[in-house]
N, C-alpha and C positions, 0 to 999 in steps of 0.2 A: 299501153301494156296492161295486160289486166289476165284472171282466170276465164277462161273460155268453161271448164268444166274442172268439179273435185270428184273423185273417184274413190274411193274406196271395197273393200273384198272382204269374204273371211275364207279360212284354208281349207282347204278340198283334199279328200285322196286319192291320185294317181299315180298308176304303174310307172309313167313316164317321169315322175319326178325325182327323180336320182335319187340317193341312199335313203332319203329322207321319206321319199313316198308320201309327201303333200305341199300342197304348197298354196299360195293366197294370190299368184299372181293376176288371176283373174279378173281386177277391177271394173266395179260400176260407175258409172254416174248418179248423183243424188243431188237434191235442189233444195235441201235444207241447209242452213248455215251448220256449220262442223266445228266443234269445238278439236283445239291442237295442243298437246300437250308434249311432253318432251319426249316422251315415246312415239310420237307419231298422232296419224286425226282419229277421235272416235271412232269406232263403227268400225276401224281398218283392223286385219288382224296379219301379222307375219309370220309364213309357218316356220321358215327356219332364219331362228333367229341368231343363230352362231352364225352368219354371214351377211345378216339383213339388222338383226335386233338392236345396234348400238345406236346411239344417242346422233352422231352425225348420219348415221339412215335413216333418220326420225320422215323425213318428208321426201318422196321423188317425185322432179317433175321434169315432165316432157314438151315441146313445142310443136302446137299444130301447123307451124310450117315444115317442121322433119318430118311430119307425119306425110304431109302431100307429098317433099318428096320421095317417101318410102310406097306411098302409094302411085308414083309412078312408077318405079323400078319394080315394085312388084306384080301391078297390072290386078292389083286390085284396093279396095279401098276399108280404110285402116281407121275403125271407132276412136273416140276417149277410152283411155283406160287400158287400152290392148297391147299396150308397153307393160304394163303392170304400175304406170305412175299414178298418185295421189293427184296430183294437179295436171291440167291440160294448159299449157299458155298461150297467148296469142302476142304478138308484138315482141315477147323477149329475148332476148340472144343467151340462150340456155349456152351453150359451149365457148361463147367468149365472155361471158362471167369470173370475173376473177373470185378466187378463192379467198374466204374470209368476206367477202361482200354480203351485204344486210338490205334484205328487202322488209317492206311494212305490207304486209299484206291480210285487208281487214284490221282486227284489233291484234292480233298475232307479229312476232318480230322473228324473221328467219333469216339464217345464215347459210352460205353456199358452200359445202366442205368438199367437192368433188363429182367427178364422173362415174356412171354406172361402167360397171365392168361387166360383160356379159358370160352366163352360166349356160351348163346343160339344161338347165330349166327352162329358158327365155329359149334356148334353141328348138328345144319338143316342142314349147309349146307356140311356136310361130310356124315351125312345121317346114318350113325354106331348106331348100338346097344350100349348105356351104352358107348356111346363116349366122354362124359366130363370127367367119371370115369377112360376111360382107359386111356387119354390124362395124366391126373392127375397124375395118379397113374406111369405110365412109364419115367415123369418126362423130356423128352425130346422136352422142350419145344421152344425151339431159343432165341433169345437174341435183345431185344429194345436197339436200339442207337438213341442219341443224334447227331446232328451236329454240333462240336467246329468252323471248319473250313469250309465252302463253298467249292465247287467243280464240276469237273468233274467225272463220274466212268462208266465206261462199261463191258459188258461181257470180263469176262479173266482177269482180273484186277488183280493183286496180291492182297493180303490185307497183309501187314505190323505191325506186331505189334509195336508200336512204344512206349507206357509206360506201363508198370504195374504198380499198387502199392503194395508199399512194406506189407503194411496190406491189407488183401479185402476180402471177401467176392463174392463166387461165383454165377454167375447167379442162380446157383440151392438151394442154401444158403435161393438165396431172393425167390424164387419156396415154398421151404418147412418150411419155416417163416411166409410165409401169408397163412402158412396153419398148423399152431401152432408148428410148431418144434421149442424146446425153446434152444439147440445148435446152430441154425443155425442162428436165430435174434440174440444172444450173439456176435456172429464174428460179426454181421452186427453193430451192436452197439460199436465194438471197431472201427470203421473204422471211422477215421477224419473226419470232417466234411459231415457226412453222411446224407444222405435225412431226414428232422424230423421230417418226415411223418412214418420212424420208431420208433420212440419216442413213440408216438401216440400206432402202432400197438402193443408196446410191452409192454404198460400199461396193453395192453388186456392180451399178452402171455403171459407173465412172473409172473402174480397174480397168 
């Protein structure tokens, strides 16, 4: 399990980027080690940060094996970075991550807080027919980290799983919760001191 590639952006202005009219989801690849901080890596910038800027969207990463299979259902083939994530993985099981799980990755210590929820932005800019739906629907969506620990990480990095928890709830859990599955907020709700920003959500689900 390791980084295949880190990717970082800074924010651009386009007509297509919803109200906000910019956005950073752009990312590159860079082969210098990247300092991580709890806002996120160096060098990365988030244009809109009322949706993207909090502390558990600090880091997104994505898996170059959903990439391959996005690059087959699209029939074309699909960079680092063109998600808009920070890290490219290889070997890890981005959507069966449970939530609260702690990876060591370099001198850096990150935490798994959830799935990407896909925007008008991610939509212009992949440019797909019925591209929120298929994003949605195929459910392979990467996994937001937190930063516990400060750090260094670069391409080739191992990633370390270093805790699970014993109860949890998986990335894909929280994916198909905030999108009414009332199984999957149940697991989330048995999970210790859980976000209570699922409290909230599952007034809605669970009536």
């Amino acid at each position: 399990m390791r980084i295949l590639s880190v990717n970082v952006g800074q924010s651009f202005e386009a007509d297509w980027a919803g109200k906000l009219g910019r956005t950073a989801i752009d990312k590159r690849p860079v082969t210098h080690r990247v300092e991580v901080t709890g806002h996120g890596l160096a060098g990365d910038e988030r244009a809109d940060k009322k949706h993207h800027g909090s502390p558990d969207h600090a880091v997104y990463s994505y898996a170059r094996e959903d990439y391959d299979w996005w690059a087959s259902e699209l029939g074309r083939p699909l960079r680092a970075g063109q998600f808009g994530e920070n890290l490219t993985t290889s070997g890890v099981d981005l959507n069966g991550a449970l939530l609260g799980e702690r990876w060591r990755v370099g001198t850096a210590l990150l935490e798994v807080t959830g799935p990407r929820i896909p925007c008008v932005v991610f939509r212009n800019w992949m440019d797909e027919p019925g591209w929120l739906k298929r994003f949605t629907a195929a459910g392979r969506t990467g996994a937001y980290l937190r930063v516990v620990e400060p750090g260094l990480l670069g391409q080739g990095d191992e990633v370390e799983i270093v805790f699970r928890p014993e109860l949890g709830a998986t990335v894909t859990d929280a994916f198909r919760a905030r999108h009414g599955d009332k199984n999957a907020m149940q697991r989330i709700l048995t999970i210790p001191d859980h976000d209570p920003k699922w409290d909230a959500l599952a007034a809605r689900t669970l009536t």
